[in-house]
Backbone as CSV, one residue per row, in Angstrom:
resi,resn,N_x,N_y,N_z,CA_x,CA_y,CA_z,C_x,C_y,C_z
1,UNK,0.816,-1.182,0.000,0.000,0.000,0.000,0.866,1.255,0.000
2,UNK,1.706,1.331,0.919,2.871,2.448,0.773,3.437,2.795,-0.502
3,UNK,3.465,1.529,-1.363,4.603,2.026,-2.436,3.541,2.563,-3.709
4,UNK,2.021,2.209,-3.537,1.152,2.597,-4.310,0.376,4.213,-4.108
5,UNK,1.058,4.776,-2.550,0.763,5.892,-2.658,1.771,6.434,-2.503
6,UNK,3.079,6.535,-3.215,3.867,6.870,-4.117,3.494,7.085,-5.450
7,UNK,2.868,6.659,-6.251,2.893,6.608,-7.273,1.668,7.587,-7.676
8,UNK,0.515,7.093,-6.973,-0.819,7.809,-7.084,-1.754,8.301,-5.231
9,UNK,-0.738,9.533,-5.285,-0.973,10.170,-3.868,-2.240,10.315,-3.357
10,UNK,-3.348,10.663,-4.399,-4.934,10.703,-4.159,-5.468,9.566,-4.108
11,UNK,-5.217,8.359,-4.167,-6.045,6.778,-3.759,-6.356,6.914,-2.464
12,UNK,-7.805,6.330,-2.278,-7.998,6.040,-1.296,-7.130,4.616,-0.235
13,UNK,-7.299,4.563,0.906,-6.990,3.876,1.409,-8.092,3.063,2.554
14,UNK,-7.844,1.668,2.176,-9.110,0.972,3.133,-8.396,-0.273,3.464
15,UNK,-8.591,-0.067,4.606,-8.543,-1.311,5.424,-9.017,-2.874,5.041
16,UNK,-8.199,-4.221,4.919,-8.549,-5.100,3.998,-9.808,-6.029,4.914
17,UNK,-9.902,-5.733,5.638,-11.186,-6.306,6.566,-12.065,-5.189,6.082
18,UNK,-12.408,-4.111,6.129,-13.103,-3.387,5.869,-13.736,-3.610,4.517
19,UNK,-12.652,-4.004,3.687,-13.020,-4.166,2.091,-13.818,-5.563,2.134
20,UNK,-12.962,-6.369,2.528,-13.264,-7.825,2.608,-14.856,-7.752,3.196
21,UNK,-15.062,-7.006,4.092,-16.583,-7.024,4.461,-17.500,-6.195,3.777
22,UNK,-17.639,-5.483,2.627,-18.041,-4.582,1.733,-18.278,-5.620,0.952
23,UNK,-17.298,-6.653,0.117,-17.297,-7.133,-0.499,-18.405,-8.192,-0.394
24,UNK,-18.402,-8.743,0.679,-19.113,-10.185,1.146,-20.704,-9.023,1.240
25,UNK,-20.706,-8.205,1.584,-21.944,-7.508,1.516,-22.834,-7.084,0.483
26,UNK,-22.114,-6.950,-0.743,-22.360,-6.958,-2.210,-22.843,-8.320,-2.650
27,UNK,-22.023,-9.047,-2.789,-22.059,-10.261,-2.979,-23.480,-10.842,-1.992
28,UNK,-23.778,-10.714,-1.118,-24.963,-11.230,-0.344,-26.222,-10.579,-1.356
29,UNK,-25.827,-9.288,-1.278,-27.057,-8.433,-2.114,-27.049,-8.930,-3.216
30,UNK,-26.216,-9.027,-3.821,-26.494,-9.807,-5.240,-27.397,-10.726,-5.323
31,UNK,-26.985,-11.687,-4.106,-28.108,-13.308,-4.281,-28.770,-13.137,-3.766
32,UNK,-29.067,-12.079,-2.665,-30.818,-11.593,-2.623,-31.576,-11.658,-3.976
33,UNK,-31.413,-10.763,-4.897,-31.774,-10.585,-6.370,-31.528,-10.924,-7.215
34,UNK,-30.871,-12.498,-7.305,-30.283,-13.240,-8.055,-31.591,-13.567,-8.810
35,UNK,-31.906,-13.940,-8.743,-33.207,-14.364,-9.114,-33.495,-12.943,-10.522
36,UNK,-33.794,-12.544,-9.894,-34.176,-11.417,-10.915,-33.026,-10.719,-11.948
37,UNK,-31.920,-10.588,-11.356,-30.784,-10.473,-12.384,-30.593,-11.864,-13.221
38,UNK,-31.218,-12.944,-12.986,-31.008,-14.139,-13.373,-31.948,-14.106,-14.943
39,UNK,-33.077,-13.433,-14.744,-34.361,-13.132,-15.581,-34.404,-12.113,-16.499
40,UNK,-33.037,-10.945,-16.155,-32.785,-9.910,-16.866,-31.576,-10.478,-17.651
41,UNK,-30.654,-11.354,-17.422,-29.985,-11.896,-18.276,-30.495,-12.846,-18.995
42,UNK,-31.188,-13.482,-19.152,-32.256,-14.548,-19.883,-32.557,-13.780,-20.804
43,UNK,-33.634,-12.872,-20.458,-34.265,-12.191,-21.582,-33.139,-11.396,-22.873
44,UNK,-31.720,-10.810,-21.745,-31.201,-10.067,-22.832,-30.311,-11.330,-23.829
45,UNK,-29.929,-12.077,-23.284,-29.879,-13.465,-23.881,-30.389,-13.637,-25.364
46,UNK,-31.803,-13.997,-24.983,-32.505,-14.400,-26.250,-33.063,-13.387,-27.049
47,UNK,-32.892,-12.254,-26.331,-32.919,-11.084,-27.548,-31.271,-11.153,-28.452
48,UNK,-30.317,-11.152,-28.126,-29.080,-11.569,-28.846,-28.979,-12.596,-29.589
49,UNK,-29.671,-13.844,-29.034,-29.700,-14.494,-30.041,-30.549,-14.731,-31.099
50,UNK,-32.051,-13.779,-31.010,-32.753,-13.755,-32.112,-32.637,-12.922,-33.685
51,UNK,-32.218,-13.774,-34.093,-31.549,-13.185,-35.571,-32.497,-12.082,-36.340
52,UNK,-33.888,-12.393,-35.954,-35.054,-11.591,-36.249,-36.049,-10.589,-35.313
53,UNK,-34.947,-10.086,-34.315,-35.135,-9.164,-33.761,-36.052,-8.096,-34.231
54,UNK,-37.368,-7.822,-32.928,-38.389,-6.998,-34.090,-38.416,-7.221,-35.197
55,UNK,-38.565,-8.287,-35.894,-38.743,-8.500,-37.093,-38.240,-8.207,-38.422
56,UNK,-37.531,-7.281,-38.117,-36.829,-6.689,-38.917,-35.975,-7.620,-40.483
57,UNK,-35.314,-8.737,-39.590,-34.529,-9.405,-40.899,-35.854,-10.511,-41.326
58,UNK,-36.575,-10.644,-41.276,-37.712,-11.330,-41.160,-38.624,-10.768,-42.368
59,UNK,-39.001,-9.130,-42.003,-38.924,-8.319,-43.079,-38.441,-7.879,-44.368
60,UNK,-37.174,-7.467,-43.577,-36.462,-7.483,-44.748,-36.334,-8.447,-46.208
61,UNK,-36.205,-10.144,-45.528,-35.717,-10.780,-46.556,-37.369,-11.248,-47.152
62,UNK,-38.902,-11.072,-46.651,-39.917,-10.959,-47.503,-40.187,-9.863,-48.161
63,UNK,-39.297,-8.709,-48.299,-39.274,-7.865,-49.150,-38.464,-8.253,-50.246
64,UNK,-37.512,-8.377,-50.118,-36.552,-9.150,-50.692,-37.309,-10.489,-51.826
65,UNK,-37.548,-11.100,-51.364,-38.627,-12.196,-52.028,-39.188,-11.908,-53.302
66,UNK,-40.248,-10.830,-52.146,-41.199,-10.357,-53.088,-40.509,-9.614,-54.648
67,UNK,-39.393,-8.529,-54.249,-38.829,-7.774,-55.276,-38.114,-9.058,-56.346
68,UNK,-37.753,-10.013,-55.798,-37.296,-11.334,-56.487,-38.484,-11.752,-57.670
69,UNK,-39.344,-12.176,-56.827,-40.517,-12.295,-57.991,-41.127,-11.351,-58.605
70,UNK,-40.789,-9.825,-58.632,-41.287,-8.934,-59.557,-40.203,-9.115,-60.474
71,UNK,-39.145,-9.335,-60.466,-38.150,-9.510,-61.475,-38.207,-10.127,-62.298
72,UNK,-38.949,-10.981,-62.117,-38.892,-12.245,-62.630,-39.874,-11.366,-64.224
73,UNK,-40.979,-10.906,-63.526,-41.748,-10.296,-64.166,-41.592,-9.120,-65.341
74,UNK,-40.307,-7.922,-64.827,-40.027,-7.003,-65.315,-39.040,-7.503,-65.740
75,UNK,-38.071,-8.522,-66.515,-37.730,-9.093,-67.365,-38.107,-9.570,-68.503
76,UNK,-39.522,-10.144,-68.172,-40.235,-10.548,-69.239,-40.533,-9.127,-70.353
77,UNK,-41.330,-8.134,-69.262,-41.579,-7.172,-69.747,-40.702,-6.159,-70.658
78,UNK,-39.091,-6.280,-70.116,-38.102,-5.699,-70.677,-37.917,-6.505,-72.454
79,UNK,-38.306,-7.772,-72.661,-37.955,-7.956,-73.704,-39.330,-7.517,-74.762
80,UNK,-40.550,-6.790,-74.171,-41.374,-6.621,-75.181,-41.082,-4.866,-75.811
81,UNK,-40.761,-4.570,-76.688,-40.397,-2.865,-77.023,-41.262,-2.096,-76.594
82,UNK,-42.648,-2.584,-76.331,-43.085,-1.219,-76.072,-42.749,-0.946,-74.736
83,UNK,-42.801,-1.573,-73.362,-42.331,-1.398,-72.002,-40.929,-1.875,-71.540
84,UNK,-40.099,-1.850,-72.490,-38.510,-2.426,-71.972,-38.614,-1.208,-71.650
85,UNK,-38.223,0.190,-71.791,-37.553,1.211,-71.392,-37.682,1.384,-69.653
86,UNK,-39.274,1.258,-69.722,-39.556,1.332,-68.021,-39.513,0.154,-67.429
87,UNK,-39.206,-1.249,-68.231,-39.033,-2.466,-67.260,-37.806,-2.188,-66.650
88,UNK,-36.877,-1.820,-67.619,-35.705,-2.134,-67.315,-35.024,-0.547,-66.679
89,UNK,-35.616,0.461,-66.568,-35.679,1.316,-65.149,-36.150,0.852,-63.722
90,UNK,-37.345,-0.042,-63.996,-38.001,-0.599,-63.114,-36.836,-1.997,-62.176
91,UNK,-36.233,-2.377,-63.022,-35.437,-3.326,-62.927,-33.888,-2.812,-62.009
92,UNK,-33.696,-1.998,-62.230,-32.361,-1.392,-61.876,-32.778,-0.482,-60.445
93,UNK,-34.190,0.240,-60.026,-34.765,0.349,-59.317,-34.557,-1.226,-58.064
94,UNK,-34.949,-1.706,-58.324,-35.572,-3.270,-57.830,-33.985,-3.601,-57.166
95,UNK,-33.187,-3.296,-58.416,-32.003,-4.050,-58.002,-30.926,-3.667,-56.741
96,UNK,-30.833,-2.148,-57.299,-30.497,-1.294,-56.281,-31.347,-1.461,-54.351
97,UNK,-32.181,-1.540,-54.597,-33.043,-1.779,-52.783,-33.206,-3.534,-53.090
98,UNK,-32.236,-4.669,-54.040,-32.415,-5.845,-53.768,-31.032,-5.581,-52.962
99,UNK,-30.245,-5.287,-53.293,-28.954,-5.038,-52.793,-28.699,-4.048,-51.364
100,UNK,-29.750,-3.468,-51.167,-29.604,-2.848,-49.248,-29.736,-3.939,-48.842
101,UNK,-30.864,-4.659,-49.358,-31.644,-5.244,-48.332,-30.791,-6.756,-47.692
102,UNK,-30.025,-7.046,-49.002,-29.050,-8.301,-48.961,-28.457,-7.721,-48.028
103,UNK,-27.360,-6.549,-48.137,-26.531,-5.860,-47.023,-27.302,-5.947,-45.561
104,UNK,-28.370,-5.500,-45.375,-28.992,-5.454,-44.295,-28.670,-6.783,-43.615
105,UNK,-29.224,-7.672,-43.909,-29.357,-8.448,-43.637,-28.515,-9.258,-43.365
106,UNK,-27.103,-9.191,-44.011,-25.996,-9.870,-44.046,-25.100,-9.255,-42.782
107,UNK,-25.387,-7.694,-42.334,-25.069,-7.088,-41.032,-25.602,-7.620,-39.905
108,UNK,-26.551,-7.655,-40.000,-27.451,-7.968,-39.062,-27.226,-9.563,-38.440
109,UNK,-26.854,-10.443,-39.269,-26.190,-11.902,-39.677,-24.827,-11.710,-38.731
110,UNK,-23.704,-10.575,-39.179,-22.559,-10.483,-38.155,-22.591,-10.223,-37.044
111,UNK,-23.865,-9.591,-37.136,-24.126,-8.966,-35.285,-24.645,-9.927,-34.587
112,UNK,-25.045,-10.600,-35.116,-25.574,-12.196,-34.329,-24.120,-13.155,-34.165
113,UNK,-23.548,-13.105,-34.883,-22.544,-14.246,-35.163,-21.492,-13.430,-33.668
114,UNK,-21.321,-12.002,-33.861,-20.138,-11.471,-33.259,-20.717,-11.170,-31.568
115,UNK,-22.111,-11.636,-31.451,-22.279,-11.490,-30.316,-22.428,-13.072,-29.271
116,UNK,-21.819,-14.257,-30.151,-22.527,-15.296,-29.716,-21.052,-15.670,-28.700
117,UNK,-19.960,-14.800,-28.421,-18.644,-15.275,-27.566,-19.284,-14.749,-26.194
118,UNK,-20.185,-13.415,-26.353,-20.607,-13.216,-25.404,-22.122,-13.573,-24.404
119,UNK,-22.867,-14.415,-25.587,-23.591,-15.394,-25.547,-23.479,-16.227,-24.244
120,UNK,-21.923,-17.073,-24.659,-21.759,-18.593,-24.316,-21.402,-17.836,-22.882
121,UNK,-20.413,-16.822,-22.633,-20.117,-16.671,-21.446,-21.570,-16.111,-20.474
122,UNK,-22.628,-15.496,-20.629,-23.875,-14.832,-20.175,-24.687,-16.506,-19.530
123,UNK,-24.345,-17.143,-20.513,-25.138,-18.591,-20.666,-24.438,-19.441,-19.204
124,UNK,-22.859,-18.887,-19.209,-22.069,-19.882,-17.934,-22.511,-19.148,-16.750
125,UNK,-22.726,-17.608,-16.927,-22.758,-17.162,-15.284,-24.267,-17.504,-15.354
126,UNK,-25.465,-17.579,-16.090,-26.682,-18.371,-15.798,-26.565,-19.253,-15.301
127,UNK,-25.784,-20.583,-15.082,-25.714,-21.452,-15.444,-25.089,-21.806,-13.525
128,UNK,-24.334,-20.732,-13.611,-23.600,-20.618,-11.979,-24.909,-20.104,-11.334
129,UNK,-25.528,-19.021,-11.945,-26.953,-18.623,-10.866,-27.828,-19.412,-10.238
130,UNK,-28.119,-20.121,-11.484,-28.520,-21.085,-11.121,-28.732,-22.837,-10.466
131,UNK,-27.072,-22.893,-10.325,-26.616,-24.507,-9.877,-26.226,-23.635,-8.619
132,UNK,-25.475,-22.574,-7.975,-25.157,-22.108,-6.823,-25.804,-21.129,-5.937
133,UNK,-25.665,-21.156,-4.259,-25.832,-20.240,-3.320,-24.418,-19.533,-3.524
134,UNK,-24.483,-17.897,-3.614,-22.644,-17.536,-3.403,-22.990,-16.577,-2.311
135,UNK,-24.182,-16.954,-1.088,-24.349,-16.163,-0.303,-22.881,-16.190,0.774
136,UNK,-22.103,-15.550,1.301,-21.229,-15.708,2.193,-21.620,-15.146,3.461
137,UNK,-21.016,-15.943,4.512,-20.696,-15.411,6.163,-19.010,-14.856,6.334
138,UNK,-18.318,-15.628,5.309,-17.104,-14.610,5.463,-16.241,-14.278,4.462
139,UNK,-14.901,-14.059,4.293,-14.506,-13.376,3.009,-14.021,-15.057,2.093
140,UNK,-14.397,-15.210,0.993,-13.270,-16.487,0.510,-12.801,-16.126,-0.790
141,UNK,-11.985,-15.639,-1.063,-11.119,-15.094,-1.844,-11.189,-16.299,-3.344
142,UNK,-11.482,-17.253,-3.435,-11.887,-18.249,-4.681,-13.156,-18.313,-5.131
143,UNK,-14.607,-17.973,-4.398,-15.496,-17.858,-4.772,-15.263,-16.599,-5.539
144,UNK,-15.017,-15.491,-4.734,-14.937,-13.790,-4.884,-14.492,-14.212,-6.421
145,UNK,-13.147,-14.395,-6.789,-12.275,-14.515,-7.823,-13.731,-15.636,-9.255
146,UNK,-14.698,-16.250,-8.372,-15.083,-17.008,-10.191,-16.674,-16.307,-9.929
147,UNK,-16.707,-15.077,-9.222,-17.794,-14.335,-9.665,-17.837,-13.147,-9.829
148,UNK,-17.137,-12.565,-9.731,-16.408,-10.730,-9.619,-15.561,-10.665,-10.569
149,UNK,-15.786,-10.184,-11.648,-14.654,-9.293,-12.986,-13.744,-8.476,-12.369
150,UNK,-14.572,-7.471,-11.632,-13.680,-6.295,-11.118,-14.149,-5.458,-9.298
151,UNK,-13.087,-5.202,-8.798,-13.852,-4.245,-7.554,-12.799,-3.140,-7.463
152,UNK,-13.795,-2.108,-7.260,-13.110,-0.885,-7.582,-13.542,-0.106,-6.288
153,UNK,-12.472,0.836,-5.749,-12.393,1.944,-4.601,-12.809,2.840,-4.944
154,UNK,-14.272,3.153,-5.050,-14.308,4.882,-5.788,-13.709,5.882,-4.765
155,UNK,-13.718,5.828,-3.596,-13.397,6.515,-2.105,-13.485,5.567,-1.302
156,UNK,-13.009,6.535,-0.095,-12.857,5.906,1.129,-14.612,5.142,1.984
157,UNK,-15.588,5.631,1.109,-16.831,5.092,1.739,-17.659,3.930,0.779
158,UNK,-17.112,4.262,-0.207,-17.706,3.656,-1.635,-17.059,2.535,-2.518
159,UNK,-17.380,1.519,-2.831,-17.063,0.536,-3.032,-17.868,0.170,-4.738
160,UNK,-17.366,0.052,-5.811,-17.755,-0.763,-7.306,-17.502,-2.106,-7.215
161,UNK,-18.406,-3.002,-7.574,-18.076,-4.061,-7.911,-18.734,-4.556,-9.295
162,UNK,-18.097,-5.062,-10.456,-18.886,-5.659,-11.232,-18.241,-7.209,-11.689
163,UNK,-19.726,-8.120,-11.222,-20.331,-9.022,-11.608,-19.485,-9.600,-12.974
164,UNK,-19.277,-10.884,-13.207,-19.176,-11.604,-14.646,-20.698,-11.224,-14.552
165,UNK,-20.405,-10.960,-16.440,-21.515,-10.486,-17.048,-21.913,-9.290,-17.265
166,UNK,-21.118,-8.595,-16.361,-21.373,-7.188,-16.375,-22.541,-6.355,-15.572
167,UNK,-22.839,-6.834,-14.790,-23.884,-6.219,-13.532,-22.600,-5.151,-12.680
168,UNK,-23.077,-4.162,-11.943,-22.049,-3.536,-11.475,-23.402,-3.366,-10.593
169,UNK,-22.453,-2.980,-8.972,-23.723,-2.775,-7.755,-22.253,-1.956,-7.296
170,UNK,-22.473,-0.679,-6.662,-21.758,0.625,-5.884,-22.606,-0.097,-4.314
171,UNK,-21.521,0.132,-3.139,-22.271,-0.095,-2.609,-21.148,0.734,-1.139
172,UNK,-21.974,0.571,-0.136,-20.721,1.551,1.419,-20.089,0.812,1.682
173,UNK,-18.779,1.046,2.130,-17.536,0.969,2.845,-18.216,0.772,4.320
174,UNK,-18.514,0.187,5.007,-18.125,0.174,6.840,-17.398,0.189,7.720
């Protein structure tokens, strides 16, 4: 602790019983409301993994469809002289919003794919919520370590902790 307020003179300083009991106090509060943080990660869960979120790519690719089978149509039409000029405006129209919509959709495809690392890990701390009690009576430094990302000193009264998964609870120093 000495040689760290050397370096950064404004850190707070707390007593490791003091912390240690902040900590176990968070951690209790947590599995009070485990349950319900258990239900808010579920849901955001399967909103991540629904590829058709609000409907949207769902949409999209029956628009898509549909502009598919007008093509089909304004092709035909392009080879008769009197309506090629506007089939084949009509066509390049079509093609241009066939091509967002592919893009759309093909984004929307990565954002599913690039969110599924954080998926599997959301899925393990469920998975701990639900097979474990991590209520504590005293400090144990190995539980702390496979359920806590981070704990942070905002001051001398105030205490951050965030959760695997990313829950964060501020909570007092005693």
């Amino acid at each position: 602790m000495h040689r760290r307020k050397k370096v950064c003179k404004c850190s707070p300083t707390v007593g490791e019983e003091s912390l240690h009991k902040a900590i176990i106090s968070v951690i209790n509060e947590f599995c009070d409301v485990k349950g319900d943080v258990a239900e808010i990660l579920r849901q955001s869960v399967s909103e991540v993994l629904d590829p058709n979120l609000n409907g949207s790519v769902l949409a999209a690719q029956q628009r898509l469809d549909e502009l598919s089978r007008n093509m089909d149509e304004l092709l035909r039409l392009a080879t008769v002289p009197e309506s090629s000029a506007s089939a084949m405006a009509d066509i390049q129209r079509f093609s241009e919003e066939m091509k967002g919509l592919r893009e759309f959709i093909e984004g929307e495809k990565a954002k599913v794919s690039s969110s599924e690392k954080d998926t599997e890990q959301m899925k393990a701390v469920l998975e701990r919520l639900d097979q474990e009690d991590f209520s504590l009576s005293e400090y144990d430094d190995v539980i702390v370590r496979q359920i806590v990302e981070e704990v942070r000193i905002v001051d001398k009264q105030t205490i951050r902790m965030r959760f695997l998964g990313g829950m964060e609870v501020t909570s007092i120093i005693s």
